[in-house]
N, CA, C and O atoms as CSV, one atom per row, in Angstrom:
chain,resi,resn,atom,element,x,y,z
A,1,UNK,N,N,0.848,-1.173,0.000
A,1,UNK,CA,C,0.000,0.000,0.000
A,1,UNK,C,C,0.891,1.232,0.000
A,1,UNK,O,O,2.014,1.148,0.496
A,2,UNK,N,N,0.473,2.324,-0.507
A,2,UNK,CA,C,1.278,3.618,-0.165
A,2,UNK,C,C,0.107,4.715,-0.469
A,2,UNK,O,O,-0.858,4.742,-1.233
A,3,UNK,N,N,0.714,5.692,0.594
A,3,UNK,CA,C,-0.002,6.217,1.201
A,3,UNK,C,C,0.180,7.973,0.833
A,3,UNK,O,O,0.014,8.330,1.999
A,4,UNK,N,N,0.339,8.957,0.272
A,4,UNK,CA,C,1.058,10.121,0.305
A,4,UNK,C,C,-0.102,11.200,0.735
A,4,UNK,O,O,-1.114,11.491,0.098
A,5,UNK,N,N,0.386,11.759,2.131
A,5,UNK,CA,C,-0.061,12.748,2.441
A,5,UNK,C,C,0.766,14.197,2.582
A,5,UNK,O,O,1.877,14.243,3.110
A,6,UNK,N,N,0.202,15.168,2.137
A,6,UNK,CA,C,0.452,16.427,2.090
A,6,UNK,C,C,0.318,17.050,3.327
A,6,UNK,O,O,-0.338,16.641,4.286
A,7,UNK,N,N,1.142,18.312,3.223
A,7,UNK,CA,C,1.545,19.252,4.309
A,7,UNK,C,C,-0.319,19.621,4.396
A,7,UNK,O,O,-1.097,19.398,3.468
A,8,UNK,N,N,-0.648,20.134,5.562
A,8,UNK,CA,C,-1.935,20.644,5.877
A,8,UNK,C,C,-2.131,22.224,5.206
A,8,UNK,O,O,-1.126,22.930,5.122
A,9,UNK,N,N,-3.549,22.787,4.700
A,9,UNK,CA,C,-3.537,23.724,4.147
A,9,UNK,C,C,-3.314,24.869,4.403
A,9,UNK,O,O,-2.830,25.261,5.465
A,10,UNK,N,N,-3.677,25.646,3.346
A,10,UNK,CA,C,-3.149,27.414,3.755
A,10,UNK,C,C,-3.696,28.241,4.120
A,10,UNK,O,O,-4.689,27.665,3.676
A,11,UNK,N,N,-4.330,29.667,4.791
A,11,UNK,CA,C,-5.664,30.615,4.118
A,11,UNK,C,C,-4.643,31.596,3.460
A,11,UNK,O,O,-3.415,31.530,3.512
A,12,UNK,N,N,-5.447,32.548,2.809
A,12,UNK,CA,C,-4.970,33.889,2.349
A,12,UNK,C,C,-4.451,34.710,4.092
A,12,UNK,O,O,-4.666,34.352,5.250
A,13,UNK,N,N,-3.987,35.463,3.719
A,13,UNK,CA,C,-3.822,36.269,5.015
A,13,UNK,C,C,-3.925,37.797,4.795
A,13,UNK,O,O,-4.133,38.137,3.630
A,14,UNK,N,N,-3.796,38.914,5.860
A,14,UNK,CA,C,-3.852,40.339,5.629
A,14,UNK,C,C,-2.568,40.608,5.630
A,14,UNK,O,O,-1.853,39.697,6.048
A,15,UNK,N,N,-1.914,41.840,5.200
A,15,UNK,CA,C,-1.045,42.545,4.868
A,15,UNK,C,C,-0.262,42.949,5.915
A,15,UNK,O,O,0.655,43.702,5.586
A,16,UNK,N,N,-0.337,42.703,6.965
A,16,UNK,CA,C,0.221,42.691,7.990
A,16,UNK,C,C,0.582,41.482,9.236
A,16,UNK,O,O,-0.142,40.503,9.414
A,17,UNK,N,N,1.945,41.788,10.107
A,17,UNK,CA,C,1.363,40.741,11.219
A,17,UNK,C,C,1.405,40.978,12.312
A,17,UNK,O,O,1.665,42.163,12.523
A,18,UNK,N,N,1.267,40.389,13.162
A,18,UNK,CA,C,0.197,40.751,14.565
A,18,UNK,C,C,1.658,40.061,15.832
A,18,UNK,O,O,2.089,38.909,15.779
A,19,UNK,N,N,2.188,41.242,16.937
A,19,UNK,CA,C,3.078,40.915,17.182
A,19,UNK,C,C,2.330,40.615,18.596
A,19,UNK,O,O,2.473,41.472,19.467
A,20,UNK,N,N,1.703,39.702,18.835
A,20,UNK,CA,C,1.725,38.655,20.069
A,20,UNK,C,C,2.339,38.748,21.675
A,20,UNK,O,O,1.697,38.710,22.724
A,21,UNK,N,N,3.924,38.895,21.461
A,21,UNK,CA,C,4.568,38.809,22.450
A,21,UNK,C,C,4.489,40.313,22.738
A,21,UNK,O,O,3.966,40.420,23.847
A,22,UNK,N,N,4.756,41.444,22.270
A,22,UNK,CA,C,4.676,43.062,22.081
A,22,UNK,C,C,2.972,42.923,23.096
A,22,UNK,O,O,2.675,43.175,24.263
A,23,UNK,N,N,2.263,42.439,21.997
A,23,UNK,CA,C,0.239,42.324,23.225
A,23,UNK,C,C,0.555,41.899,24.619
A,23,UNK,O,O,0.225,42.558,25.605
A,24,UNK,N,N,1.113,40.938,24.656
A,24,UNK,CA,C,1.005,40.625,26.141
A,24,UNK,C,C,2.049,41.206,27.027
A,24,UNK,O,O,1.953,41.050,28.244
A,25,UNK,N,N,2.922,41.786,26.563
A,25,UNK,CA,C,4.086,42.737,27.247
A,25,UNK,C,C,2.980,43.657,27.731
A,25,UNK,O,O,2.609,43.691,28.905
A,26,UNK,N,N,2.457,44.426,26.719
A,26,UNK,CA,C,1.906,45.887,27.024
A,26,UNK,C,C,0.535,45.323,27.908
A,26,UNK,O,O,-0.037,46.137,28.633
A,27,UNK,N,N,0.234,44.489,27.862
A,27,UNK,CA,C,-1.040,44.282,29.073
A,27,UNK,C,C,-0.260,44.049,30.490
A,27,UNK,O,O,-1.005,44.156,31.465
A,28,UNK,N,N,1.004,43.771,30.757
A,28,UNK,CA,C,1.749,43.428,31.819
A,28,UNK,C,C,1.432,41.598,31.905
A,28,UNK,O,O,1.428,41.022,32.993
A,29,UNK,N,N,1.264,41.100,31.010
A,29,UNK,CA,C,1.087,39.542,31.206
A,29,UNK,C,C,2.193,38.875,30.713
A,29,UNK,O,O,2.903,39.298,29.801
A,30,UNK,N,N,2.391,37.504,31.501
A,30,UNK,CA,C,3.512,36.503,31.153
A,30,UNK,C,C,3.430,36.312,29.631
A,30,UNK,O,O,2.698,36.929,28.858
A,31,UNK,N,N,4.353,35.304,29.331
A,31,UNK,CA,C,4.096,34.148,28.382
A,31,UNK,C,C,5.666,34.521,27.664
A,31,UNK,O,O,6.053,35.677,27.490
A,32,UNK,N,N,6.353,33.451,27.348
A,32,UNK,CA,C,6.680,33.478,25.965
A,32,UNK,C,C,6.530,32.870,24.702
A,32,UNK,O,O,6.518,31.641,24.629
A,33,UNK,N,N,6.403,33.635,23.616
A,33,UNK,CA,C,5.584,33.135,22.177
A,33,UNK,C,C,6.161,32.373,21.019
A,33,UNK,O,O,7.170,32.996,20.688
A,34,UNK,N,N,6.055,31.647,20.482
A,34,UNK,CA,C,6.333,30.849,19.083
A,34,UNK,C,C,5.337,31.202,18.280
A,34,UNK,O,O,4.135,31.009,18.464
A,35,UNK,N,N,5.960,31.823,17.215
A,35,UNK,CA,C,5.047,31.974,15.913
A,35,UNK,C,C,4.761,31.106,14.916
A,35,UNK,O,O,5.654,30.816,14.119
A,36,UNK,N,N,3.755,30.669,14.819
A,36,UNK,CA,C,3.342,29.503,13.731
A,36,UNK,C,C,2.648,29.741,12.951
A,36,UNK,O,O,1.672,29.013,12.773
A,37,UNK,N,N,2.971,31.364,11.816
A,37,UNK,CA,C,1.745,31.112,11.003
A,37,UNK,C,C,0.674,31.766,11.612
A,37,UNK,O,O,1.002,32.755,12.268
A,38,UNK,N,N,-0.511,31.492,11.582
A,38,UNK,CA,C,-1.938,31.868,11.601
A,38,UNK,C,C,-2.285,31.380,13.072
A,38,UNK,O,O,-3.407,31.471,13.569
A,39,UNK,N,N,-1.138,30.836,13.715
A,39,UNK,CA,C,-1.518,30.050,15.092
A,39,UNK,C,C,0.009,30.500,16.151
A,39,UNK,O,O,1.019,30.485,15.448
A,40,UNK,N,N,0.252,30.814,17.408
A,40,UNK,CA,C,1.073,30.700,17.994
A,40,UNK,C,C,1.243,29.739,19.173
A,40,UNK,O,O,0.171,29.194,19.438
A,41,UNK,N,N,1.856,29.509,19.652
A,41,UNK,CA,C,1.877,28.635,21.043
A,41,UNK,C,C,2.484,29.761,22.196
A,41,UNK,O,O,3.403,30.405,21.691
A,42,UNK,N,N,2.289,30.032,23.170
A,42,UNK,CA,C,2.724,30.724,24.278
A,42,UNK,C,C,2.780,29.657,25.340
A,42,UNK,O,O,1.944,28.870,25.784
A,43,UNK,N,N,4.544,29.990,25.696
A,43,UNK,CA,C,4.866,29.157,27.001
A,43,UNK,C,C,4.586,29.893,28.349
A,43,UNK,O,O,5.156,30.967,28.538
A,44,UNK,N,N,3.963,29.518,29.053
A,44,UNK,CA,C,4.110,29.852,30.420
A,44,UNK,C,C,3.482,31.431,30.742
A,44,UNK,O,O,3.830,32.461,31.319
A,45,UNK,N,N,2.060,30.775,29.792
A,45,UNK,CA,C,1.836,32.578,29.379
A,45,UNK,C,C,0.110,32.339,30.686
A,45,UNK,O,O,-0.329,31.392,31.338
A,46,UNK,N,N,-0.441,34.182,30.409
A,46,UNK,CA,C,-2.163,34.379,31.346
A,46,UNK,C,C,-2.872,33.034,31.362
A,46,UNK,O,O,-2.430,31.943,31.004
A,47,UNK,N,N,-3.597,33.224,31.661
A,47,UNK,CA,C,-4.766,32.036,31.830
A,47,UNK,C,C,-5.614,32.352,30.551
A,47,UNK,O,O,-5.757,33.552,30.316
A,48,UNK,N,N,-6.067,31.667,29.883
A,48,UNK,CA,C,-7.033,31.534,28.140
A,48,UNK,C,C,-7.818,32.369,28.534
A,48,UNK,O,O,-8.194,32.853,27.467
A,49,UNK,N,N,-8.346,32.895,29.317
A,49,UNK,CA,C,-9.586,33.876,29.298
A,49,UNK,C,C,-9.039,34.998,29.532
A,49,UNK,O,O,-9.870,35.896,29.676
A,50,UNK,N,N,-7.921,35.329,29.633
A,50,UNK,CA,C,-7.061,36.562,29.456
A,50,UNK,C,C,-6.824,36.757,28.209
A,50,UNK,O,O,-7.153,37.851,27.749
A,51,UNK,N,N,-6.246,35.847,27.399
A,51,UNK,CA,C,-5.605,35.917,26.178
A,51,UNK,C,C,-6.745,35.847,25.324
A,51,UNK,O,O,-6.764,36.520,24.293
A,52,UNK,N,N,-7.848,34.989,25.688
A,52,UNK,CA,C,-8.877,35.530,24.483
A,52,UNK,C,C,-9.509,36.882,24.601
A,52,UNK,O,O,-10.410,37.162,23.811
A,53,UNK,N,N,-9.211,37.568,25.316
A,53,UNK,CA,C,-9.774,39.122,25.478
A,53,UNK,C,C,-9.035,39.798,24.696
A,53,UNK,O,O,-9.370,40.982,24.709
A,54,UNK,N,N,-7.844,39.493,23.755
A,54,UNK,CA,C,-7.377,40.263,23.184
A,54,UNK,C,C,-8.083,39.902,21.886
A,54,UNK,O,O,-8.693,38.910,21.485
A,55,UNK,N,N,-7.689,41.378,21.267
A,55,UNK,CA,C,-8.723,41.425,19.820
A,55,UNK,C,C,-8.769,40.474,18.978
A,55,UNK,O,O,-9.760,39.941,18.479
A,56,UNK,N,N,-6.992,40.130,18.726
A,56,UNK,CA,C,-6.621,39.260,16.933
A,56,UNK,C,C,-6.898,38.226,17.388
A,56,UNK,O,O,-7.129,37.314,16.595
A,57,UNK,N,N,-6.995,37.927,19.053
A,57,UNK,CA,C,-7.353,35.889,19.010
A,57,UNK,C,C,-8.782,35.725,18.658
A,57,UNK,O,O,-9.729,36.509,18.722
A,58,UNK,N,N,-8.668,34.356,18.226
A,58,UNK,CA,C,-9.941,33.923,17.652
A,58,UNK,C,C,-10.591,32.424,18.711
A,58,UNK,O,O,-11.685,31.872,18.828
A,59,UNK,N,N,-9.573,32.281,19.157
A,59,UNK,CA,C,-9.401,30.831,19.839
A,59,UNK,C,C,-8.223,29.895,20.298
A,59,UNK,O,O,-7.304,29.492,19.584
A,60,UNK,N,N,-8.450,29.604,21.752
A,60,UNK,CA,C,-7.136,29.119,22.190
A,60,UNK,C,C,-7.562,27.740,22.876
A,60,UNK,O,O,-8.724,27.393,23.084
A,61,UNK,N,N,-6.250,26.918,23.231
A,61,UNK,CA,C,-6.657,25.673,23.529
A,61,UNK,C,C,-5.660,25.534,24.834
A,61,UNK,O,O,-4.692,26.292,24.788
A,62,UNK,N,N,-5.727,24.888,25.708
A,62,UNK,CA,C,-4.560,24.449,26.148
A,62,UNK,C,C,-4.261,22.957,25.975
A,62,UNK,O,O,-5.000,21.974,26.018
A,63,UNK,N,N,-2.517,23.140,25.699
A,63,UNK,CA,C,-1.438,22.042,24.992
A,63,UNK,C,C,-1.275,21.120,26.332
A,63,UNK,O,O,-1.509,19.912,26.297
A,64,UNK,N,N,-0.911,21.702,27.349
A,64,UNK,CA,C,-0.361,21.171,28.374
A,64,UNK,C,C,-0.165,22.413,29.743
A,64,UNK,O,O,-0.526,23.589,29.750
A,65,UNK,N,N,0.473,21.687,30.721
A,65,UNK,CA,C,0.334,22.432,32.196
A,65,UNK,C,C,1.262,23.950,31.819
A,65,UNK,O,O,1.075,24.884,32.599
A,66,UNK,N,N,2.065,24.132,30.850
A,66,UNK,CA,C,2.708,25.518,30.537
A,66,UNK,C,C,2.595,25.794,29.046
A,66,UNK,O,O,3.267,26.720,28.591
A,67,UNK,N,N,1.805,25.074,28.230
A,67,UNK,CA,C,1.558,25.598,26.988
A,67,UNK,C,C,0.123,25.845,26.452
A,67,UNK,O,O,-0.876,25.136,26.575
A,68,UNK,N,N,0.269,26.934,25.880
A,68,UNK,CA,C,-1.712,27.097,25.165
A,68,UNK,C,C,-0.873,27.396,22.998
A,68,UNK,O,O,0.068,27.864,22.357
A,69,UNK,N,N,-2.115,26.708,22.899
A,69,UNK,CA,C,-2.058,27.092,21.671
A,69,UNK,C,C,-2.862,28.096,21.007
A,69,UNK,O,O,-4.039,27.811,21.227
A,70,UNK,N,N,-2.761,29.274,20.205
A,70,UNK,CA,C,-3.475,30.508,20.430
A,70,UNK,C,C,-3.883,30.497,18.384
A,70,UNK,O,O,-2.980,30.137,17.630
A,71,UNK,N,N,-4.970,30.832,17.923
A,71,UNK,CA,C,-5.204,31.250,16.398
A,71,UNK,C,C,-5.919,32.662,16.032
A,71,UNK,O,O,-7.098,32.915,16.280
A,72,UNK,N,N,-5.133,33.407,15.492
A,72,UNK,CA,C,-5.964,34.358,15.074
A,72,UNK,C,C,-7.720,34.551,14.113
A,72,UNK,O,O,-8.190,33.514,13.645
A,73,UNK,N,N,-8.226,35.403,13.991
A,73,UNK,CA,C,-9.238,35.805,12.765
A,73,UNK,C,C,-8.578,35.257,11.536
A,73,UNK,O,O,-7.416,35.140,11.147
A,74,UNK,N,N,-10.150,34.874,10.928
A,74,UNK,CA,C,-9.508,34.084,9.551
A,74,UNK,C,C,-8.380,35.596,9.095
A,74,UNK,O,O,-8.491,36.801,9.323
A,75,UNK,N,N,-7.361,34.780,8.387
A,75,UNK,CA,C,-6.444,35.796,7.465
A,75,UNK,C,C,-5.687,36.774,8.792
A,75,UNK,O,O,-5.431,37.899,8.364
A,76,UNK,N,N,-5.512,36.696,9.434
A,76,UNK,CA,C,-4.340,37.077,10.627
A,76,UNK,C,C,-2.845,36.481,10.214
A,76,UNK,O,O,-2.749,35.812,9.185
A,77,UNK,N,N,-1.825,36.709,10.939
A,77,UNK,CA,C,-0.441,36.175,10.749
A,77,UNK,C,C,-0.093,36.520,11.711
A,77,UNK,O,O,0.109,37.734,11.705
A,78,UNK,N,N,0.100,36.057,12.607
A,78,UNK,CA,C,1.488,36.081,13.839
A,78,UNK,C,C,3.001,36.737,13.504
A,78,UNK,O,O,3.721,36.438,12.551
A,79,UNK,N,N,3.193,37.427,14.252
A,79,UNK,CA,C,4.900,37.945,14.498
A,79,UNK,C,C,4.849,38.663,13.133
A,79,UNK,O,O,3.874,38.773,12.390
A,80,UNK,N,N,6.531,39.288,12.899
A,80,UNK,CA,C,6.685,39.922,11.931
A,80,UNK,C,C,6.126,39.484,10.322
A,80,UNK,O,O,5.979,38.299,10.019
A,81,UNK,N,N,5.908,40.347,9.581
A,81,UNK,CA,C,5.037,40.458,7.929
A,81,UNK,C,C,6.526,40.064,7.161
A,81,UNK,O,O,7.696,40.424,7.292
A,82,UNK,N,N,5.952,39.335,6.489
A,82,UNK,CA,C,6.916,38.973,5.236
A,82,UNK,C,C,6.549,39.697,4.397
A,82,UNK,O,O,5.354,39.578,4.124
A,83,UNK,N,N,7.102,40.433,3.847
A,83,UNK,CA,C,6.968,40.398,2.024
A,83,UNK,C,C,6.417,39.427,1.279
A,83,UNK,O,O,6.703,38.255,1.521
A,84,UNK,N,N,5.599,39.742,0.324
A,84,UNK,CA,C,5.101,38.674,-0.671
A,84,UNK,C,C,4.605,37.395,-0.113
A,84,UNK,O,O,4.650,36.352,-0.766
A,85,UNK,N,N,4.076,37.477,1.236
A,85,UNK,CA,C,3.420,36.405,1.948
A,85,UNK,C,C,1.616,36.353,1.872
A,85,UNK,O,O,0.715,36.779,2.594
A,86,UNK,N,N,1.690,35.558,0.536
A,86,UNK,CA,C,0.154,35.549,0.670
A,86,UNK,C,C,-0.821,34.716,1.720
A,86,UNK,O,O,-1.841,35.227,2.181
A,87,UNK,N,N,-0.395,33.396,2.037
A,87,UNK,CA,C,-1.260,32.417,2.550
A,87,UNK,C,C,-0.085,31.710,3.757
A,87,UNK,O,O,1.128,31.496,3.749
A,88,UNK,N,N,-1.007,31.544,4.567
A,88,UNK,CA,C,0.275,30.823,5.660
A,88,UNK,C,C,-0.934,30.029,6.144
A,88,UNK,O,O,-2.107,29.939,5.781
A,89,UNK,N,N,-0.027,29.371,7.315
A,89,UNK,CA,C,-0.782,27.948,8.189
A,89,UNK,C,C,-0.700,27.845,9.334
A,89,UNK,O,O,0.244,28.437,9.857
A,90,UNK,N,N,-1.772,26.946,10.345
A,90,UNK,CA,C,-0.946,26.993,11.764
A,90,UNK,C,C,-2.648,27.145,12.452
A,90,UNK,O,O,-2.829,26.785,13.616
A,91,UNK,N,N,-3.647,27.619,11.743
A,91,UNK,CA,C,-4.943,27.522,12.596
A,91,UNK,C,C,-5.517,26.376,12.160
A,91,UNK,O,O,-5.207,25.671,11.199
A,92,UNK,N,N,-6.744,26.207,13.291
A,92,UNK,CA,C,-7.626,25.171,12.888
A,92,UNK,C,C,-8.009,25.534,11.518
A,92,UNK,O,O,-8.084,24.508,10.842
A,93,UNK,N,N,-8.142,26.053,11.186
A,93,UNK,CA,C,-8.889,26.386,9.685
A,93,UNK,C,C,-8.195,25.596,8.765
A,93,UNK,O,O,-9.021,25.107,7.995
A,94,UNK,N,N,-6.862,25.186,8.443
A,94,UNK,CA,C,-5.691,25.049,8.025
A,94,UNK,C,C,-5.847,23.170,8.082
A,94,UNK,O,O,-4.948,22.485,7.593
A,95,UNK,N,N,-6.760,22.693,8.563
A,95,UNK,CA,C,-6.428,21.054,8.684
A,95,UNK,C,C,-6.383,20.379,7.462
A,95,UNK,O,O,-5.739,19.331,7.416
A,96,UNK,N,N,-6.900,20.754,6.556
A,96,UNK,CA,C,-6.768,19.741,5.408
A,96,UNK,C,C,-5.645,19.364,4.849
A,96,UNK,O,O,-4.603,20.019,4.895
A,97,UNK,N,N,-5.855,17.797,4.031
A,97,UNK,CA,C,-4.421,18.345,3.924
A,97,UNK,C,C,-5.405,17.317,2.257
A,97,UNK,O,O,-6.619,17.118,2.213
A,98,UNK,N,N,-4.418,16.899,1.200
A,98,UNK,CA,C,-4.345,16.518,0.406
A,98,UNK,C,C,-3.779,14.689,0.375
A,98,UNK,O,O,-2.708,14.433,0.926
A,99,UNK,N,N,-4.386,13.820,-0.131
A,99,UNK,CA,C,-4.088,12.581,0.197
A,99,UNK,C,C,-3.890,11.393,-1.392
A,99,UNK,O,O,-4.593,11.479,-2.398
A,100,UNK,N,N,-3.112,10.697,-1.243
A,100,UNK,CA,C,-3.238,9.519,-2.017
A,100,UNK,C,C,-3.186,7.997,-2.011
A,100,UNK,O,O,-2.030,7.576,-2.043
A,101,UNK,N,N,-4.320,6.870,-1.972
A,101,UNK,CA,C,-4.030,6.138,-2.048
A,101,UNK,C,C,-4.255,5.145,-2.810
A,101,UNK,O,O,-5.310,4.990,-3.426
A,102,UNK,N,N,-3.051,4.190,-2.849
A,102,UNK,CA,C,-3.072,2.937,-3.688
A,102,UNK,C,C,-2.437,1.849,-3.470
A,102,UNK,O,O,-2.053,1.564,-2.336
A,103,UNK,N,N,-2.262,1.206,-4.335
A,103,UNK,CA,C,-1.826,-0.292,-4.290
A,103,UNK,C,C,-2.896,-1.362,-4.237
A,103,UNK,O,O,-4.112,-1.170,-4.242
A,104,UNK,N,N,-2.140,-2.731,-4.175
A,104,UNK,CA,C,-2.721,-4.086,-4.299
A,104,UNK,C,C,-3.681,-4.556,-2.592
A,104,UNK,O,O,-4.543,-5.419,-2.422
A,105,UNK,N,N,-3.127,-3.674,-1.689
A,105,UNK,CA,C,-3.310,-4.123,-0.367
A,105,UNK,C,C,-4.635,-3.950,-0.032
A,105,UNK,O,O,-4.984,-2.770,-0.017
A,106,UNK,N,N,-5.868,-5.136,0.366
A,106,UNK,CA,C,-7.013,-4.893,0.378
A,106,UNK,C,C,-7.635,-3.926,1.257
A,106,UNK,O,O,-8.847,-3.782,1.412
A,107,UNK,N,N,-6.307,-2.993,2.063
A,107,UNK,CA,C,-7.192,-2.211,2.934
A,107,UNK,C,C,-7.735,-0.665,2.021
A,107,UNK,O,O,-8.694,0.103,2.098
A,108,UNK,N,N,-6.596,-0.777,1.239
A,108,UNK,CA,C,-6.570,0.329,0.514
A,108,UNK,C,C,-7.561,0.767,-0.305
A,108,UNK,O,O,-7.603,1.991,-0.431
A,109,UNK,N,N,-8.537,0.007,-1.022
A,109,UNK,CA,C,-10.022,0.564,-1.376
A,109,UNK,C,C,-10.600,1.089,-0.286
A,109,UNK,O,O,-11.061,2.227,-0.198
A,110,UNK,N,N,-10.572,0.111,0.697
A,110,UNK,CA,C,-11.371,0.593,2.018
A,110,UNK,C,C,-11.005,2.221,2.151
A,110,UNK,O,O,-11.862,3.024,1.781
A,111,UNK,N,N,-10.012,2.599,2.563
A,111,UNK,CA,C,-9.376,3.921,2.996
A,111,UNK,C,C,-9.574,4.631,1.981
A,111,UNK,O,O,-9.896,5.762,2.345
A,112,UNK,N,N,-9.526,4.481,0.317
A,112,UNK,CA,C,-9.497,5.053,-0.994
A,112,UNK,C,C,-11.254,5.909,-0.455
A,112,UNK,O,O,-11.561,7.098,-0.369
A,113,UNK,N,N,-11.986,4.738,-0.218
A,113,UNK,CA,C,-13.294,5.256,-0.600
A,113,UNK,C,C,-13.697,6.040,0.652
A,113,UNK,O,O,-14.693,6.761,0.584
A,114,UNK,N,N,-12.851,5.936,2.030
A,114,UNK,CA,C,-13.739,6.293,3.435
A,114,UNK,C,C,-13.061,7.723,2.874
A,114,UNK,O,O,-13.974,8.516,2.646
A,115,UNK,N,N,-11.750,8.297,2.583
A,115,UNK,CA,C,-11.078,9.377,2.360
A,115,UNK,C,C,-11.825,10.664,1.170
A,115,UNK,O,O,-11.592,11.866,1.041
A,116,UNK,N,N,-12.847,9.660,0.402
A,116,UNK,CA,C,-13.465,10.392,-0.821
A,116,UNK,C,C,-14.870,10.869,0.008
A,116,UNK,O,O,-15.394,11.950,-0.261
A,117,UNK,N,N,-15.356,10.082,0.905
A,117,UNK,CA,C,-16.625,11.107,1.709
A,117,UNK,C,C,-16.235,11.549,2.738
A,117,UNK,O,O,-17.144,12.244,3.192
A,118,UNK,N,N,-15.074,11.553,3.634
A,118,UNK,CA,C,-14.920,12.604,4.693
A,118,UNK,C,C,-13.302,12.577,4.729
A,118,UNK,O,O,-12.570,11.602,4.896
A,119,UNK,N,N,-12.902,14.154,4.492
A,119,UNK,CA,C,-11.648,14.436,4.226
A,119,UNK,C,C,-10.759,14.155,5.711
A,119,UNK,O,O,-11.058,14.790,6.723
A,120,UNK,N,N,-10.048,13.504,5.709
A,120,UNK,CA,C,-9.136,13.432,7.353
A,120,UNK,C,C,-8.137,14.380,7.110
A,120,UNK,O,O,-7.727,14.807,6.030
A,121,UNK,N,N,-7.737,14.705,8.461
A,121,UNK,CA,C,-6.742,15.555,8.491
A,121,UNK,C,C,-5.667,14.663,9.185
A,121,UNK,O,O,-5.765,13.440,9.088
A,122,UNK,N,N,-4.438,15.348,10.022
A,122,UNK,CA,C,-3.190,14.328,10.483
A,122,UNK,C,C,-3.994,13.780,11.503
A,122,UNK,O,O,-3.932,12.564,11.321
A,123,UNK,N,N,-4.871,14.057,12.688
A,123,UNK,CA,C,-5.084,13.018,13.335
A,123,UNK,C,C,-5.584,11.706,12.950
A,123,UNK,O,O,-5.525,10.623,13.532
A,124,UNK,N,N,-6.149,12.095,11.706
A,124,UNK,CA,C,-6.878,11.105,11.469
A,124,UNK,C,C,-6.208,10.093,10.726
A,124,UNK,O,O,-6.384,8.878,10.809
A,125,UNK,N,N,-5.475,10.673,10.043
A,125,UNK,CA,C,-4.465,9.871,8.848
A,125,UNK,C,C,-3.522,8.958,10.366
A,125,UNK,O,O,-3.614,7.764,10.648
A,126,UNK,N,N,-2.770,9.916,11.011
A,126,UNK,CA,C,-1.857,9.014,12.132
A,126,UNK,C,C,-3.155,7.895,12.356
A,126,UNK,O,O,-2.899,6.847,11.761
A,127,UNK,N,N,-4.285,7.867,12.961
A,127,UNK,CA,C,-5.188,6.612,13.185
A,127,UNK,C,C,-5.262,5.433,12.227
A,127,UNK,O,O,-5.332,4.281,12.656
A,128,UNK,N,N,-5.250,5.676,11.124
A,128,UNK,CA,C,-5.519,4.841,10.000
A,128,UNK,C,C,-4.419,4.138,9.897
A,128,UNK,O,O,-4.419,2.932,9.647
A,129,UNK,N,N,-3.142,5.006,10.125
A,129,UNK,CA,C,-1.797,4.131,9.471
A,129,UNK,C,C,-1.525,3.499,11.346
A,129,UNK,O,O,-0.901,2.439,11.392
A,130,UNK,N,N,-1.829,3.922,12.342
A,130,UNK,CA,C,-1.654,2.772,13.312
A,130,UNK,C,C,-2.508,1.906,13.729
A,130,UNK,O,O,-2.375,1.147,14.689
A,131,UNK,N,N,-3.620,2.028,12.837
A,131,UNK,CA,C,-4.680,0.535,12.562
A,131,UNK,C,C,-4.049,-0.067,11.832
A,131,UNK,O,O,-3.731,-1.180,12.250
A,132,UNK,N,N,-3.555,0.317,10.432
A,132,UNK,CA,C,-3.536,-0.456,9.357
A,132,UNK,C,C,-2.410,-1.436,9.729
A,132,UNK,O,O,-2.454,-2.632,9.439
A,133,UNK,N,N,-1.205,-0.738,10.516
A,133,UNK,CA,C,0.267,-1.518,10.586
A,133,UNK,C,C,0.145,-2.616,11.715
A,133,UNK,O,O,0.750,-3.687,11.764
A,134,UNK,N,N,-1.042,-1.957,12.876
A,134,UNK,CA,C,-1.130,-2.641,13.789
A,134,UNK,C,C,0.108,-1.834,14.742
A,134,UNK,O,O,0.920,-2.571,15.302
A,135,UNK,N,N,0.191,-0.911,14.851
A,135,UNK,CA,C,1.241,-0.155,15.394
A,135,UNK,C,C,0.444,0.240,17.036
A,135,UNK,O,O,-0.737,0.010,17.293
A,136,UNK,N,N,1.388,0.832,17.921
A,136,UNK,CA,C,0.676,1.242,19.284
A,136,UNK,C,C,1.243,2.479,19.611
A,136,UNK,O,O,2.195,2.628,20.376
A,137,UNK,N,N,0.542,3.506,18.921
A,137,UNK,CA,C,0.860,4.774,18.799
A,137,UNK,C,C,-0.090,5.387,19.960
A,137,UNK,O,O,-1.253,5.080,20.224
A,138,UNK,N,N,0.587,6.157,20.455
A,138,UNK,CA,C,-0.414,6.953,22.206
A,138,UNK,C,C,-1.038,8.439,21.229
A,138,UNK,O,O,-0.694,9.620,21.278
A,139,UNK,N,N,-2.209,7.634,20.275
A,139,UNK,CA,C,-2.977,9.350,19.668
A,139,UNK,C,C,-3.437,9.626,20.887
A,139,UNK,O,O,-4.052,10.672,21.093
């Protein structure tokens, strides 16, 4: 069987980007930030109902006991503006990704056809390939 999955998708974005760590300085709040695109992670940053009070978030999650994961408004960008940066990645919006499968292996119609009525994204793809191998992956 083989399997080819693509990087997850893009949106368009605005003309600018949105400096994160600069927001939570000037409110007097912790954290430090990783820029990902349309999504950041802040270590050791306010409590989520702090950070969603700021304007550009759209939605935050928490990762773990010192990490949240943070996404702007559709078409936002985190940290400094690139030049000639149309589309970036990194929010929920962003899950799709692009897929192929084939071969002789009888699971592979199965997956061919479940993949053509509901698009998976990586969690879902990691599930499939540690069913299929019989693998014991901690999703």
């Amino acid at each position: 069987m083989l399997i080819v999955v693509s990087d997850h998708d893009q949106e368009y974005v605005v003309e600018y980007g949105f400096d994160l760590a600069e927001s939570l300085n000037n409110r007097g709040l912790p954290g430090v930030v990783e820029y990902e695109g349309t999504a950041a992670v802040i270590h050791k940053g306010p409590a989520l109902a702090e950070v969603l009070q700021i304007q550009e978030i759209e939605g935050a999650i928490s990762l773990d006991y010192d990490h949240d994961l943070v996404w702007g408004k559709p078409g936002h960008v985190f940290g400094p503006w690139l030049d000639g940066l149309f589309g970036s990645h990194g929010s929920p919006r962003c899950g799709s990704q692009v897929a192929v499968v084939g071969g002789g292996h009888v699971e592979s119609q199965r997956i061919a056809k479940l993949i053509s009525v509901i698009q998976p994204n990586a969690q879902d793809w990691a599930q499939h390939i540690n069913d299929l191998f019989e693998l014991d992956l901690k999703l």
